[in-house]
C-alpha positions as CSV (number, residue, x, y, z in Angstrom):
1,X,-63.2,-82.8,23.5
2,X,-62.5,-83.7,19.7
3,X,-59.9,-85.5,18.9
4,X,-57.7,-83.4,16.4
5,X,-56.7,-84.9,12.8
6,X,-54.0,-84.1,11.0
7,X,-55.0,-83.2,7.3
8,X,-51.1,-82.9,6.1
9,X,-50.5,-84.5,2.7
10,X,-48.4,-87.7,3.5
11,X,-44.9,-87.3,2.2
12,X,-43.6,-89.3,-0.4
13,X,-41.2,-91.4,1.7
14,X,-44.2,-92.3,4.5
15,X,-46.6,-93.0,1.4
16,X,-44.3,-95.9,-0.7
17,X,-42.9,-97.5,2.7
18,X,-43.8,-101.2,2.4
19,X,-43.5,-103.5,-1.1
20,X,-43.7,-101.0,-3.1
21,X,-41.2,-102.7,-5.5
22,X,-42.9,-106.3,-4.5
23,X,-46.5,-105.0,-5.9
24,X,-45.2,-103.8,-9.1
25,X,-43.3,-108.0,-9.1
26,X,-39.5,-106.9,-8.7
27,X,-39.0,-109.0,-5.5
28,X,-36.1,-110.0,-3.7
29,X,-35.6,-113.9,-4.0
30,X,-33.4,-115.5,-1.8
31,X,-33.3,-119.3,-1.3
32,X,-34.6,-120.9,1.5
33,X,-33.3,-124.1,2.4
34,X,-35.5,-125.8,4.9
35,X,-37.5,-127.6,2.6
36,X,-35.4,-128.7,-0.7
37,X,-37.3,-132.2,-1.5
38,X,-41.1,-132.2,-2.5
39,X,-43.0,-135.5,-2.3
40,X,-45.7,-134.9,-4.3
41,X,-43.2,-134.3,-7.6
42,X,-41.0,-136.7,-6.4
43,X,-38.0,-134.4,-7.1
44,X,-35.7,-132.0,-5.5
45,X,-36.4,-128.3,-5.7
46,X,-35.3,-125.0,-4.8
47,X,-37.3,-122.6,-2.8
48,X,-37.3,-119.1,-3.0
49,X,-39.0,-116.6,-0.8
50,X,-39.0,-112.6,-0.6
51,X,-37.1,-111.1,1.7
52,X,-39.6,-108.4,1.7
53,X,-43.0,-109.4,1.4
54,X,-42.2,-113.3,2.2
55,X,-43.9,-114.6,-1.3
56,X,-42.9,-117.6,-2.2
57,X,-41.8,-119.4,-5.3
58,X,-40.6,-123.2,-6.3
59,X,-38.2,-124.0,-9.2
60,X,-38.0,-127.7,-10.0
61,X,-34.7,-129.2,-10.9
């Protein structure tokens, strides 16, 4: 037999599940202090990652 589909129009909860805010760049920094020192610069920085989508971003001091 077929297997049956489901032709429901997805609900608005089901559709925005998942970075919806990270997509539209309103992410969630948080610091992440495993790496704070970055050879190549030579210099301390901060690192910051997304609790969401797990983008990251470095700030130099």
């Amino acid at each position: 037999m077929a297997d049956i589909l489901p032709f429901r129009k997805p609900s608005p909860a089901s559709r925005n599940k998942g970075g919806t805010l990270c997509r539209h760049g309103h992410h969630k920094w948080v610091v992440d202090k495993e790496k704070q020192f970055d050879v190549r610069q030579g210099k301390l920085v901060t690192r910051y990652r997304c609790s969401r989508c797990g983008k990251e971003r470095v700030k130099a001091h």
